[in-house]
C-alpha positions in Angstrom: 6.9 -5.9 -12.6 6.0 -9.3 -11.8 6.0 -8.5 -8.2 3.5 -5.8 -9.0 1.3 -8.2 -11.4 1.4 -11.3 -8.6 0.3 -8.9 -5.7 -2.7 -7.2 -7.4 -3.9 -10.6 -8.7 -3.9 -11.8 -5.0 -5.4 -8.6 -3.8 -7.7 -8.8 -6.0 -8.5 -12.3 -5.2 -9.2 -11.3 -1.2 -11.0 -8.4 -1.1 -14.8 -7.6 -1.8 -17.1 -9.1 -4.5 -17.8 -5.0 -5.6 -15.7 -3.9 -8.5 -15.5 -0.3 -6.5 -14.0 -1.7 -3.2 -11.4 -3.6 -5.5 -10.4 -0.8 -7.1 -9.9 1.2 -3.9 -7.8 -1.4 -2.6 -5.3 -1.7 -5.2 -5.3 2.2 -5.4 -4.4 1.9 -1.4 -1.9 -0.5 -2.2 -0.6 1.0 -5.1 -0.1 4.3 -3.1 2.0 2.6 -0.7 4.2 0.8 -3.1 5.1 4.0 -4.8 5.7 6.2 -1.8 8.2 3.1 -0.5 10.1 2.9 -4.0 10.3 6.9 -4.4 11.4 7.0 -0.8 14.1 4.1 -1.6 15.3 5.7 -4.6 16.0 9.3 -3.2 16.3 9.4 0.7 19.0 7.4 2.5 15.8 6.0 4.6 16.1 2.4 6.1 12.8 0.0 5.4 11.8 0.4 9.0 11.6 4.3 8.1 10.4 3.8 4.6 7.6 1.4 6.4 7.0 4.8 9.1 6.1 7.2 6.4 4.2 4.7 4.1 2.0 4.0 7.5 2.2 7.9 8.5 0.7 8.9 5.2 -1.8 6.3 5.1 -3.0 7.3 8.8 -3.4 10.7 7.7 -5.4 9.9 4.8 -8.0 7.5 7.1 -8.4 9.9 10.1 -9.2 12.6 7.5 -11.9 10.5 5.8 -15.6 10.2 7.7 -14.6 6.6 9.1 -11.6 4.8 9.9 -10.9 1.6 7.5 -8.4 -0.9 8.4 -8.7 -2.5 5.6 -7.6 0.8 3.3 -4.8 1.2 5.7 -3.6 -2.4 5.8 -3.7 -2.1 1.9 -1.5 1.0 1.9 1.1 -0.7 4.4 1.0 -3.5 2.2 2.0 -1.6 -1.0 5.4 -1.2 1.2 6.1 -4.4 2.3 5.5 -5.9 -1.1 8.4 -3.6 -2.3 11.0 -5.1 -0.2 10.1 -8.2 -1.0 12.8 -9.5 -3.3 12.0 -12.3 -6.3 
């Protein structure tokens, strides 16, 4: 939980001044975070394939959207890597 609590005050620290782009940042992020620790807790999946899907799903979701945004993709990816991180 404190992993969790220290990322989204840093995220929230870095991205726009506009409540609304916060918001979707930490929703990208949170996103990713959840898909990496459902994926560790029921697949046999390695981080590198964990990581794969996390970034799969959050390509999808951008190329389906009117305009690419790195930023909402980084954010997802992010979400992942934060989970392996260990405290």
């Amino acid at each position: 939980m404190k992993k969790i609590l220290l990322t989204l005050m840093v995220l929230l620290s870095i991205t726009s001044t506009s409540y609304a782009m916060q918001a979707d940042k930490v929703a990208h992020f949170g996103v990713g975070y959840v898909i990496s620790s459902e994926l560790h807790k029921h697949t046999k999946l390695t981080f590198l394939e964990r990581l794969g899907c996390v970034m799969i799903v959050g390509a999808a979701k951008e190329l389906t959207d009117n305009h690419w945004d790195g930023k909402d993709f980084l954010a997802t990816c992010s979400g992942a890597l934060v989970y392996e991180i260990k405290f």
